[in-house]
FIFI-849531 format. One record per residue (C-alpha): x, y, z. Coordinates in steps of 0.05 Angstrom, whole numbers, plus 32768, in hexadecimal, padded with zeros to 4 digits. Example, Ala and Ser with C-alpha at 12.3 -4.5 7.8 and 13.67 -1.06 7.14 Angstrom:
80F67FA6809C 81117FEB808F 
//
This chain:
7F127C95819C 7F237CA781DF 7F1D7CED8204 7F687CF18204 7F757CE981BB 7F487D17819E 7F687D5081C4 7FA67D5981A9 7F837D4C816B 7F557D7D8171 7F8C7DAA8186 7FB07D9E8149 7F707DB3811A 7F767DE6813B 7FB57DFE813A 7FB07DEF80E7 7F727E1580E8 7F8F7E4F80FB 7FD27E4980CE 7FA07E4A8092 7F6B7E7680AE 7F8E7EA780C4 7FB97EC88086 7F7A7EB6805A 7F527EE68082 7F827F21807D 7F8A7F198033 7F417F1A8022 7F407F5C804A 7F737F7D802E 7F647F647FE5 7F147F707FF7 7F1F7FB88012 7F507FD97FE6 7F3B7FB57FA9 7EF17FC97FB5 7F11800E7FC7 7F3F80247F8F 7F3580037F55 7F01802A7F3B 7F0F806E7F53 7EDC80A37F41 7EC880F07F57 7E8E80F97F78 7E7481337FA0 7EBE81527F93 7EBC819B7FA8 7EC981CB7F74 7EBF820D7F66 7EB082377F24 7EC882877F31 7EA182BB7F0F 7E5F82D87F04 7E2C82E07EC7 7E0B82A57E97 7E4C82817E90 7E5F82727ED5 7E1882627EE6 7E1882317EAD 7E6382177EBE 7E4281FF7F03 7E0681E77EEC 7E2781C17EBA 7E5B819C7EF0 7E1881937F22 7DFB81717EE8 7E2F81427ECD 7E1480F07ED9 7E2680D67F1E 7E2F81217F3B 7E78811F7F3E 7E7D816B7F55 7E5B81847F89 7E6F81CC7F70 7E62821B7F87 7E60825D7F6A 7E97828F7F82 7E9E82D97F72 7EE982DF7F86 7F2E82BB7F75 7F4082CD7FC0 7F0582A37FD5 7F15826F7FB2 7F6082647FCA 7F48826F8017 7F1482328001 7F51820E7FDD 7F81821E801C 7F4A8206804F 7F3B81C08026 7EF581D78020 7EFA81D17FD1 7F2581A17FAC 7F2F81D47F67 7F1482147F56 7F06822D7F0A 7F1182707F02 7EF0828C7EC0 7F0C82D07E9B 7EF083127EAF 7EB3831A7E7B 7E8783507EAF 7E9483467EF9 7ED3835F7F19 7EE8831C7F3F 7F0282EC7F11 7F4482F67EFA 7F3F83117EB3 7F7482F57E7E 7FB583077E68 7F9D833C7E3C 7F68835D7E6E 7F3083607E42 7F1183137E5C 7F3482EA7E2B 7F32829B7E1B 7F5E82847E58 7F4682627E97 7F62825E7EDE 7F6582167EF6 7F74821E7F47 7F8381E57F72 7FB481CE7FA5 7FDF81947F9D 7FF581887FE1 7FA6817B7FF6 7FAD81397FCA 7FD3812C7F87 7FA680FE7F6F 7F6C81337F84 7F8E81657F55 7F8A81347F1E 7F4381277F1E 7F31816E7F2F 7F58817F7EE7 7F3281467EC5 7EEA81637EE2 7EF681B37ED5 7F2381AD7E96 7EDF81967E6D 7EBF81D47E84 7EE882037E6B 7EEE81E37E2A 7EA581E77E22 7EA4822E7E31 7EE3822C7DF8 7F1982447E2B 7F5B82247E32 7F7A821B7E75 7FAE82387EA3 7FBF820F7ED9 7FCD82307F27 7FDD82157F6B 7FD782347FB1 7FF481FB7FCE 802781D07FA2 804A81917FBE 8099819E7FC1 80C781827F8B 80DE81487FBE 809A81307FC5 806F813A7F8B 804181057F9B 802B81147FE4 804880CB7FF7 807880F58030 803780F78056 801580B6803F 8053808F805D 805D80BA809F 800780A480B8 800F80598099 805A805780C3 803C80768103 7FF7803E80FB 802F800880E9 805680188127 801980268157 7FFA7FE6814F 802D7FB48145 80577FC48184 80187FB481B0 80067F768181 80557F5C818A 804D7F6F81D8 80097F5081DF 80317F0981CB 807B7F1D81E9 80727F358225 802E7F368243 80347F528288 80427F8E825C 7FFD7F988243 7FE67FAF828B 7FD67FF6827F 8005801482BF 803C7FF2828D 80237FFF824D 800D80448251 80588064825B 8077802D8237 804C803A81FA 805B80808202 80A4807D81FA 809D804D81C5 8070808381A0 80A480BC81A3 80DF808E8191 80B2807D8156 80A680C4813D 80EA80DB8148 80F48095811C 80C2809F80E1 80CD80EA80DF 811B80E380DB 810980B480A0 80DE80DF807B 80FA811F8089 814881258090 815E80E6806A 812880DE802F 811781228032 80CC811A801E 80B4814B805B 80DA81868074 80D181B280AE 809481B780DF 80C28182810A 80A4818E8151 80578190812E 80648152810E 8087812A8141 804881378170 801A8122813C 803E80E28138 803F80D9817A 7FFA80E4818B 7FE180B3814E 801B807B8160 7FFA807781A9 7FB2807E8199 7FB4803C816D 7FE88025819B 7FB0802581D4 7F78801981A8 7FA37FD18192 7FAC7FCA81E3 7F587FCD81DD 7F4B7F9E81A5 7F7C7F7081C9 7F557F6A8208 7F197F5381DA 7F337F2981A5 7F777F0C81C7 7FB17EFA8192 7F7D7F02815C 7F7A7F518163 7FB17F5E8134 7F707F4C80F7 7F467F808114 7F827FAA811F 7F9E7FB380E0 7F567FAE80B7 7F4B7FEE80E2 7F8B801B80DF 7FA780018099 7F6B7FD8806A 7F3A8014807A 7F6480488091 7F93804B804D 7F5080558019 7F3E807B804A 7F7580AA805A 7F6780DE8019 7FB480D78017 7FB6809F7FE8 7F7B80B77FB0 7F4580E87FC0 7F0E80DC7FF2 7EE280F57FC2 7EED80B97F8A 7EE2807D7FBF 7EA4805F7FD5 7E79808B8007 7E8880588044 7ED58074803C 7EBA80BF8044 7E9E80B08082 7ED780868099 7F0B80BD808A 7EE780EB80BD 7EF380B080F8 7F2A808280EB 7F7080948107 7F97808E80C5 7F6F80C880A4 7F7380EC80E3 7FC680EC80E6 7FCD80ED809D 7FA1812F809D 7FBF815480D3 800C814080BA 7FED8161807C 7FC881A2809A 800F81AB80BB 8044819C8083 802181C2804A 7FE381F68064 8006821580A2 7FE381E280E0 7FA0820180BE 7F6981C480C4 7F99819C80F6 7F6B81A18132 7F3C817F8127 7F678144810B 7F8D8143814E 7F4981448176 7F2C80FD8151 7F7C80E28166 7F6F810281A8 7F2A80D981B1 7F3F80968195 7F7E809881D3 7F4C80AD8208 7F1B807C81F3 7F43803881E9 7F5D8052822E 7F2380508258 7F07801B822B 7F437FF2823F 7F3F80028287 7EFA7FF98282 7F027FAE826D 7F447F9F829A 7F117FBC82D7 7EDF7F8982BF 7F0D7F5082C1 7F267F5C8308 7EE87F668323 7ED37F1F8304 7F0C7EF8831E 7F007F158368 7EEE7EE4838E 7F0B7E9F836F 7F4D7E8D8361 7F5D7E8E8318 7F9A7E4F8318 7FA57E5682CD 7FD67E8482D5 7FA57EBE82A1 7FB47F0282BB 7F6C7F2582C8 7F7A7F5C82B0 7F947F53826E 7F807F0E8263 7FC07EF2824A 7FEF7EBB826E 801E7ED182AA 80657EB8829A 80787E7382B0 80A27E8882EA 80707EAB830E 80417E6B8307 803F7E448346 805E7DFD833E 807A7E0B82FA 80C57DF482DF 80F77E2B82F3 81047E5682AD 814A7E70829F 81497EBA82C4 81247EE88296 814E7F218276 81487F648290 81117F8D827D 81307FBC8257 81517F8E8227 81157F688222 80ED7FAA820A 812E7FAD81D5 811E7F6981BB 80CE7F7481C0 80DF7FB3819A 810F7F9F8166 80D77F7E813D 80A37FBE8134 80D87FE4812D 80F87FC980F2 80BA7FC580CD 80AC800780D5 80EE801B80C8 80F97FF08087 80A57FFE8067 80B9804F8077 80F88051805C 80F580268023 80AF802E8000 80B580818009 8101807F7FF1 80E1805E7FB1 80A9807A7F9E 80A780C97FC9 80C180E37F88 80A180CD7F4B 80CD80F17F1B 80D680D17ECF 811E80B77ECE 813480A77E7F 80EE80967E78 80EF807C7E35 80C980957DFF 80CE809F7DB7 80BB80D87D80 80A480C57D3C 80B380ED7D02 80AB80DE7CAD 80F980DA7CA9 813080C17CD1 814E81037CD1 8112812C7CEA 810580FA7D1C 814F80F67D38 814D81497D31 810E814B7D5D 812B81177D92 816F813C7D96 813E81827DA6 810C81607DD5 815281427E00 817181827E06 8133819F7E22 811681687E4C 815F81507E69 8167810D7E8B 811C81007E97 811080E67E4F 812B80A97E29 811480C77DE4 811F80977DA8 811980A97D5A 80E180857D2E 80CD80867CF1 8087805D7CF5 8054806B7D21 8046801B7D1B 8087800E7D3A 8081803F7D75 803280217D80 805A7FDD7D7B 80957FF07DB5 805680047DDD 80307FD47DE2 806C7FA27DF4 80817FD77E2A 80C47FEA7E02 80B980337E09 807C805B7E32 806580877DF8 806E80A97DB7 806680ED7D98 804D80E57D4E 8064812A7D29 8027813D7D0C 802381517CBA 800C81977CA0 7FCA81A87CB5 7FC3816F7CE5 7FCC81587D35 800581397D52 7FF780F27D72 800F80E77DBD 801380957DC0 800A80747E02 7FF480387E1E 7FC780427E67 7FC67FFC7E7B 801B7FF87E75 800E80347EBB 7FE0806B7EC2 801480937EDF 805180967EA4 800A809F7E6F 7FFF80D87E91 804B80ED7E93 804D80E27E4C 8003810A7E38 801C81447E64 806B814F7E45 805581487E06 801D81647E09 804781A57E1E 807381A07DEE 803581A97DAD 801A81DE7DD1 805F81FF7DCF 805F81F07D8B 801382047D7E 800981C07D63 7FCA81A47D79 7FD081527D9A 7FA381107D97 7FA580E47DD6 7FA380967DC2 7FA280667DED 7FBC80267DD3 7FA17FFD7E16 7F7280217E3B 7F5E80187E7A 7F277FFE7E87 7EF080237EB6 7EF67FE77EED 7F307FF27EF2 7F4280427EED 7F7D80497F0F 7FA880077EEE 7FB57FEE7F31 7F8E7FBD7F36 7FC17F837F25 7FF37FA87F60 7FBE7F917F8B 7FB37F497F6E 7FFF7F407F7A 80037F547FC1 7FCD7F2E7FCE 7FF17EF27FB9 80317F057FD8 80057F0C8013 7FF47ECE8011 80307EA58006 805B7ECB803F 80237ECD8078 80157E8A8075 805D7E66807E 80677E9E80B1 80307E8080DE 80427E4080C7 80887E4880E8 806F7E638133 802B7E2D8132 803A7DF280FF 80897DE980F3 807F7DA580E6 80617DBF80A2 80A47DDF8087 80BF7D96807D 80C27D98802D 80997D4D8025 80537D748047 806C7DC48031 80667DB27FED 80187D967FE4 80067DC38020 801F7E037FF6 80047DEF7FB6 7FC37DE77FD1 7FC17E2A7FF9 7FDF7E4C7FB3 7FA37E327F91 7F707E4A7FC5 7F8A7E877FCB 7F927E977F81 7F457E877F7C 7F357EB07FB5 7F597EED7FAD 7F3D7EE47F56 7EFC7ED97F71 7EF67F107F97 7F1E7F467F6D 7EFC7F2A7F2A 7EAD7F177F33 7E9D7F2F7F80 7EC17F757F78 7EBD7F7A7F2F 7F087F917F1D 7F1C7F617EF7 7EF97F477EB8 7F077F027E96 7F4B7EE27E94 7F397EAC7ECE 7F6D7E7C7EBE 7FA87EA87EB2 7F9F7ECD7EF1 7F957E907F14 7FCE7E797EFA 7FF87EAF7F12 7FD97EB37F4E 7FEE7E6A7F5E 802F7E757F49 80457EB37F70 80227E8E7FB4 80487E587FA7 808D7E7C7F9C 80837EA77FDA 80747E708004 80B07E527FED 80E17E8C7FF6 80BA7E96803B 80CF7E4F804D 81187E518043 811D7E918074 80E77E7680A7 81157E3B80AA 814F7E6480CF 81257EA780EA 80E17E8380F8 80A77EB680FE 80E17EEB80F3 80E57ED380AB 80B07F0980A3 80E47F3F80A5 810D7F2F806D 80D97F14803F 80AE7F508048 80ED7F758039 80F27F4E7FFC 80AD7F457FDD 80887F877FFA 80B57FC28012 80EA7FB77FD6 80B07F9E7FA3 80777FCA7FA5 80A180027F8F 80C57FD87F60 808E7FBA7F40 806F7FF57F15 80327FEC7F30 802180237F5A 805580567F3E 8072804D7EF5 80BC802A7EEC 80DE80627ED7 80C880927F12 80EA806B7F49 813680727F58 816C80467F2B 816C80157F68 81237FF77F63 81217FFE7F1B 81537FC07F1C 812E7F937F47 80EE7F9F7F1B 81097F647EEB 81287F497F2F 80F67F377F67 80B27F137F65 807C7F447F6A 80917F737F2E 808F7F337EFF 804A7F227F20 802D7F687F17 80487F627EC8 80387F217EBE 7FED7F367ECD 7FF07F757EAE 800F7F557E6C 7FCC7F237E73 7F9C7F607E82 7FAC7F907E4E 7FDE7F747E20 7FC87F2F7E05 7FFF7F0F7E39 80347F297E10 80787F2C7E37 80627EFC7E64 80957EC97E5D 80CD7EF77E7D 80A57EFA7EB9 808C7EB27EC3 80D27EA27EC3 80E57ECD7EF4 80B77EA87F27 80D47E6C7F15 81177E817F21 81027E947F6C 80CE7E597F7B 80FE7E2D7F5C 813B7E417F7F 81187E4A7FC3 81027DFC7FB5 81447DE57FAD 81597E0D7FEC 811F7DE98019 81347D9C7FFC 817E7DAC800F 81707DC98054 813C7D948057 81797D58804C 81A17D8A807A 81737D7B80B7 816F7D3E80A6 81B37D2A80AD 81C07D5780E6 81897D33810E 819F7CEF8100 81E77CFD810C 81CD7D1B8152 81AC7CDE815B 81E37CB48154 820A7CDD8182 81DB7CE181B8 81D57C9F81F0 81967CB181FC 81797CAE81BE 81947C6E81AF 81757C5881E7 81387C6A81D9 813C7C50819A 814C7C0C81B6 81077BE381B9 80F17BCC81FC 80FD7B7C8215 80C77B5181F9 80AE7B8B81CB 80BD7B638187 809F7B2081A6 80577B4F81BB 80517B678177 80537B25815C 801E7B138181 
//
């Protein structure tokens, strides 16, 4: 083979290399890290406190210091003041504050003489999640030490954002819009990456950003208020840091930086961040990480100023204020060491030296005259529109779903002997508990274990007999967050009645998998894969969308993706256990369907394709799905595309195989049908549609028929 065939061969490998290599690569990160990450969340070295003096506190501490695996890393404080200064500061996560027995410190109980009632103090707005496992460590204690509990906060999250996501989504939209702009300019417009451009560019780009995400949080969803001028400089100052630190990690890796990009600011930076669960139940690396990545660092400040006054801010502000200076010099550093190597030769290739990305073809010497380029204003607009919206759409739609986790006819059901009692009880419990509850009458506890565990109602409340406890029915593995909705309500409600409760669990979680979301991430990692790969497919390989090579290419990246993203959740990481085939199965499935739905847009939008099926799949279906937050705590609006779009019937359809025997799956299997099917039937008919148009074209056009005409003598040389 000669010299001149095998390079555009060569450069075809290559360019199919990368199509495959390329989303494969992100996927196992963000499956590996977050997976590895979350799944298995669990306290260790949390900061408590125990507040008191004598035997029992002493014992209360030594008895949290001395629990397997040292989940506390607790203190001994003499006064209730100390310990809210502690709480207020973040130095301590919870503080137990014992009745006054003999020192004068602790806060004594209700009837002043030390009493049976303990002080739980924490603060809600330093982590939700935090708050959680702080009442699951320090509750045990003062049952030991017989004492009920009376729960306090110095700091509570407001009643438009009771899970902390106002925050969460302000640092993830401010890393979403640093990095991408450059990454979209790196590829767009290169002469912009110089640093005399980029630098005040970037900088305008990061206040119309925060002005942006803040508007979004603040004013129209509401899930941050006040603090405006604070917060708009904190999102500034973390929007250009990683926008300069992507400028960085573009001069070393070219068009590849957007991998290292995004494992830095998002993979690592969202376990990371203490905004999502507490630092103190992931791995140690995270700890470390939270201290240094820029994620943390915005996501902590936005929260010192929101919720403790600007108290702990600084120093927050200082690690943004090192990464910017940093990538800056680093960055000048390397465009310095560029110029100085192409000083003395003539570099005809047309590379700019200091960024190391092509000049446009008009300013290349002996080049075809291009169509006069648009001014640069309107091409910033255009370079623009695509970070933007994805900021825009992530921010607005995944905190308008899920920044309010409030039950909404959450639907539960009260068991009683008679029919009477029971519809008595229901008619009480929905005059008290309003619209939040969907309470149904039962008379057999069979039945309302039986609506559970097909996911017809969330829980039960079994009315006990004389003399006996009252059963609160739930199911963990149907969402860890409605369980707990469920335990808490009715637990209230006994102890308002003085009736004491059994938990039961009718599919517990497992411990590899502690927080249920396990088979969120399993889904997204297969949505993942199906959309990133057609999405490179339609900028480097379009000659892959044709529907005779989509269809065996796409069923043989759903397979290896399926068995990558099971391999590595399931016997690397450990989070999943057994169930090979049906997860595979899935897997396959949902790759396959994206890729298809991905295919039908990328067909008309080409790389743009991404916004819209993005939209579709991620920004509308992680909230929708009931994996992260339960069903019936998101607005009316996503809870009808959960039996609507594809990732809510994946994360089902593996939760169904998980925890409930696959029962229910059917529903859900045929809702990926409906899509993969329909998006197949879309590619065939724009496939004929091309077709056609082409040959009709070619008919039309003298030319063509020309060329279509064989040459004189051309039959008579092939015959010989």
């Amino acid at each position: 083979m000669s010299e001149a065939g095998a390079t555009p061969r060569a450069a075809k490998a290559a360019r199919y290399g990368f199509v495959f290599a390329f989303p494969f690569v992100m996927v196992m990160l963000l499956v590996g890290i977050y997976v590895s990450a979350m799944h298995a969340p669990k306290p260790h070295d949390l900061p408590v406190a125990v507040v008191g003096s004598g035997a029992q506190a002493e014992r209360s501490v030594a008895a949290l210091d001395a629990a397997d695996g040292s989940p506390a890393d607790a203190r001994l404080l003499r006064s209730v003041d100390e310990a809210k200064r502690q709480l207020h500061d973040r130095e301590i996560a919870g503080a137990l504050v014992l009745p006054n027995n003999s020192d004068n410190y602790a806060t004594p109980d209700s009837d002043g003489n030390g009493g049976t009632t303990a002080q739980l103090w924490t603060a809600q707005a330093a982590g939700a999640s935090q708050t959680m496992t702080v009442s699951q460590l320090l509750t045990p204690v003062a049952a030991a030490s017989h004492l009920t509990v009376e729960a306090h906060d110095v700091a509570p999250l407001p009643q438009d954002d009771q899970s902390g996501m106002g925050v969460l989504y302000l640092s993830v939209g401010a890393m979403l819009a640093g990095y991408m702009a450059v990454t979209v300019a790196s590829s767009g417009m290169p002469r912009l990456m110089r640093l005399k451009k980029l630098v005040p560019v970037l900088a305008g780009w990061s206040a119309l950003m925060s002005v942006v995400i803040w508007t979004l949080a603040g004013p129209v969803i509401g899930a941050v208020s006040g603090h405006a001028p604070e917060v708009l400089g904190t999102a500034f100052l973390g929007i250009f840091a990683v926008g300069l630190t992507q400028a960085f990690l573009t001069r070393l890796f070219g068009p590849i930086a957007v991998i290292p990009g995004i494992t830095l600011f998002m993979f690592l930076g969202v376990p990371a961040s203490n905004l999502a669960l507490s630092i103190h139940t992931m791995p140690g690396f995270f700890g470390f990480l939270h201290h240094v990545l820029p994620l943390p660092a915005v996501g902590e400040a936005l929260r010192a100023i929101v919720y403790f006054d600007g108290d702990g801010a600084g120093v927050h502000l200082l690690t943004l204020g090192i990464w910017a200076l940093a990538a800056l010099l680093l960055t000048a550093g390397v465009d310095l060491l560029k110029r100085r190597k192409a000083e003395g030769r003539t570099d005809g290739t047309g590379t700019d030296a200091a960024t190391g990305t092509g000049e446009d073809a008009a300013g290349t010497p002996g080049a075809p005259v291009a169509r006069k380029a648009p001014h640069p204003a309107v091409q910033y607009v255009m370079l623009g529109a695509f970070p933007f919206l994805m900021v825009v759409l992530m921010v607005g739609l995944m905190l308008s779903g899920m920044h309010k986790p409030l039950p909404r006819d959450l639907p539960v059901a009260v068991v009683a002997d008679s029919a009477q009692a029971a519809e008595q009880t229901a008619q009480g419990l929905e005059k008290s508990l309003g619209s939040s509850f969907d309470i149904r009458p039962l008379t057999s506890a069979d039945e309302a274990k039986r609506q559970i565990r097909d996911r017809g109602i969330a829980g039960a409340y079994v009315l006990p007999a004389p003399g006996e406890k009252a059963q609160i029915l739930s199911a963990g593995g149907a969402g860890m967050s409605q369980q707990q909705v469920v335990q808490r309500t009715f637990g209230q409600i006994a102890a308002q009645q003085g009736v004491r409760t059994e938990n039961i669990d009718l599919a517990p979680l497992p411990a590899h998998d502690g927080m249920g979301t396990v088979t969120l991430y399993l889904a997204i990692g297969f949505t993942m894969s199906g959309f990133i790969v057609v999405t490179i497919m339609s900028a480097a390989a379009r000659e892959l969308l044709r529907v005779r090579r989509l269809l065996p290419v796409l069923a043989g990246w759903a397979v290896l993706m399926a068995t990558a993203v099971w391999l590595l959740a399931g016997p690397v990481i450990g989070a999943v256990h057994g169930h090979a085939w049906q997860i595979l199965g899935l897997g396959a499935l949902m790759v396959f369907t994206v890729s298809l739905v991905t295919a039908v847009f990328a067909r008309f939008l080409g790389p743009l394709a991404v916004i819209p099926v993005v939209t579709l799949m991620m920004f509308l279906g992680v909230p929708a799905s009931n994996g992260g937050v339960a069903l019936h705590m998101v607005p009316g609006f996503f809870q009808a595309l959960h039996g609507v779009l594809p990732l809510p019937a994946v994360v089902e359809a593996i939760r169904s195989v998980l925890y409930f025997g696959a029962d229910g799956i059917g529903g859900h299997l045929g809702t990926l049908a409906l899509w993969g099917g329909a998006a197949l039937v879309l590619n065939v008919a724009l496939d004929l549609f091309q077709h056609r148009r082409d040959r009709d074209q070619d008919l039309t056009d003298p030319a063509a028929l020309v060329a279509a005409e064989p040459a004189p003598g051309a039959n008579a040389e092939a015959l010989r």
